[in-house]
N, C-alpha and C positions, 0 to 999 in steps of 0.2 A: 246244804248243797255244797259238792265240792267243787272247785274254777283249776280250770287246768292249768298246770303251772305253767308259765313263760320262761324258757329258758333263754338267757339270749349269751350265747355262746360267743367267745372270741372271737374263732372263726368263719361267723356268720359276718363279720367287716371282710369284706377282702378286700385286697389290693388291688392293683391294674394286673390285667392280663397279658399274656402276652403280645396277643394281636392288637390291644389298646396302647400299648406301650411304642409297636412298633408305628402306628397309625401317626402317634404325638411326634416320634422322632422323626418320619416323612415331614409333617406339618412344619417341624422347625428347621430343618432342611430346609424345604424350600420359602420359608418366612427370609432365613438367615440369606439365602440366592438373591431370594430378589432386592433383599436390602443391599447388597453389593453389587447390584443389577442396577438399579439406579443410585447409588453413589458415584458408581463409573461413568454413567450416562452425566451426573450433572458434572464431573469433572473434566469430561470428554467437551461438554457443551461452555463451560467456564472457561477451556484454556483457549477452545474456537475461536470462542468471544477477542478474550483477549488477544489473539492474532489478527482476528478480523478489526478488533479496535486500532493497532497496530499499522494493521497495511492503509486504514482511510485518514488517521492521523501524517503519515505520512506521504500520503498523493497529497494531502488537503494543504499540508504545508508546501511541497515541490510547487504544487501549481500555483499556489497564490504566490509565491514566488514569481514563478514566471511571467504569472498576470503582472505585478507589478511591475518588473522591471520591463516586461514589452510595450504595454502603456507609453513610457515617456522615454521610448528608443529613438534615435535618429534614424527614418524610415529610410533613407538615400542610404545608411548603410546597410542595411539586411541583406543578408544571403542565405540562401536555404541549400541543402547539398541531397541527394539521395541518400537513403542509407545501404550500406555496402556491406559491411561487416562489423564483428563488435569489438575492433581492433585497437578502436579510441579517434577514430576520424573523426573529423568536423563537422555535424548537418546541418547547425545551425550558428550564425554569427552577427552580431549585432555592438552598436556605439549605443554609450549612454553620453548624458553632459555630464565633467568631472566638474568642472570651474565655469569662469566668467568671467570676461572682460568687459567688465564695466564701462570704460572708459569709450570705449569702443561700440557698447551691445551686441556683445557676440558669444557665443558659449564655446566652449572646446569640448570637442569630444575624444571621447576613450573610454575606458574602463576601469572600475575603482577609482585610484588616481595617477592614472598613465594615459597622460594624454597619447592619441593614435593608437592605442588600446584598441583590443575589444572582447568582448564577453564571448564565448565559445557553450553551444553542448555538445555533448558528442555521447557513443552508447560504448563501455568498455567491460568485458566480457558481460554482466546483469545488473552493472551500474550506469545509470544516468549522468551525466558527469555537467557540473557546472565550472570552468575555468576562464580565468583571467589571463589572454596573451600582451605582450605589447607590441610594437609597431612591426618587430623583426618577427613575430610568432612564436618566440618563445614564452613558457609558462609560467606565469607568475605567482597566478595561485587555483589552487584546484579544490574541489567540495563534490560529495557524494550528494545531487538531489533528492536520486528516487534508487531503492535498490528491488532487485527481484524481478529486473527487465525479462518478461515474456519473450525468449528468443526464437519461437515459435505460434505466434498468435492466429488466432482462426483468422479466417477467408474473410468473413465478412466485413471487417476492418481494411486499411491501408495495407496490413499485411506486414507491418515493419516491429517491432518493439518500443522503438519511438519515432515519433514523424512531426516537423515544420513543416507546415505547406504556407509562403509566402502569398499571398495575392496584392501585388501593387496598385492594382486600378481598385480597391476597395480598404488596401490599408490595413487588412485582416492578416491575422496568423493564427491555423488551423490546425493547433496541439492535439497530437494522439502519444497517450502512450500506454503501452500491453504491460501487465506483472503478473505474476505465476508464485504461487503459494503451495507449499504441503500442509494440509491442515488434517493431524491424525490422520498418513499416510494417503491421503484424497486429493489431489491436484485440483488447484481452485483459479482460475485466472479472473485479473479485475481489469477493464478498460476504462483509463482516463479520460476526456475529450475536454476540450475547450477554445472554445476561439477568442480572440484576444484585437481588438481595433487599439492600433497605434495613431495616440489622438496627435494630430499635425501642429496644435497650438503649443508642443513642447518644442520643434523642430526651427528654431528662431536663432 
């Protein structure tokens, strides 16, 4: 009995097709998109970060700043100003104690170490401003607090970029302040707040 021969020809392997070929290069086309599609996303979302870590590092530092030094201010001198413009006015103004007379039990007040001093904030064009005057108002020394003052903050706020609201019969000080961020072309605004009791057992 004769078995029929098997031929098995070259050209019985074939290659890809043509419409197989194109199918694969669609497929890694869009493999290749979306892996560039989220590399941009996490890089988009890593630099965020890093701004957004940025802007509460430094509210975090401004205010505990403040905090501290309002804390053990000499409450008889506080003065609060409206805010006007961001031209570098004054809103807020306050004595610390530099020294001690011992001999005496009295403290001196001013700022740094200028007696009749005093500490100044003011808001100058989107900077926060911390300065040192002495007795005559002139500057002695100046520091950037908080920069990226919101110079247009929503309603529902005080409405200022930065605001002192003294209250004397409570001894409080009612710190607002607005900051305005581009984050990957997105305008992001963050508000500060804090109030701050100027305890009176410094004020000796």
């Amino acid at each position: 009995m004769r078995f029929p021969r098997m031929n098995r020809r070259l050209d019985d392997q074939r290659g890809m097709t043509l419409v197989e070929l194109s199918i694969a290069m669609g497929l890694s086309v869009f493999l290749a998109g979306a892996v560039v599609a989220v590399q941009t996303t996490s890089t988009e979302r890593f630099e965020s970060s890093l701004i957004e870590h940025r802007i509460n590092a430094v509210s975090r530092d401004g205010v505990s700043k403040i905090r501290k030094e309002l804390r053990s201010c000499l409450s008889s001198s506080v003065q609060s100003f409206p805010y006007v413009t961001n031209n570098g006015a004054t809103i807020f103004r306050y004595q610390q104690a530099v020294s001690f007379d011992v001999a005496n039990g009295i403290a001196n007040w001013g700022a740094a170490n200028t007696i009749g001093g005093h500490v100044e904030y003011a808001v100058l064009g989107t900077d926060l401003l911390r300065r040192v005057v002495d007795d005559q108002g002139a500057v002695i020394d100046q520091d950037v607090l908080m920069d990226n003052l919101d110079l247009n903050p929503p309603k529902g706020g005080l409405g200022f970029p930065a605001s002192f609201v003294w209250d004397d019969d409570e001894n409080t000080v009612t710190v607002e302040v607005n900051r305005e961020f581009d984050m990957n072309g997105t305008k992001v605004k963050r508000v500060i707040r804090t109030m701050v009791y100027i305890d009176p057992i410094f004020n000796f």
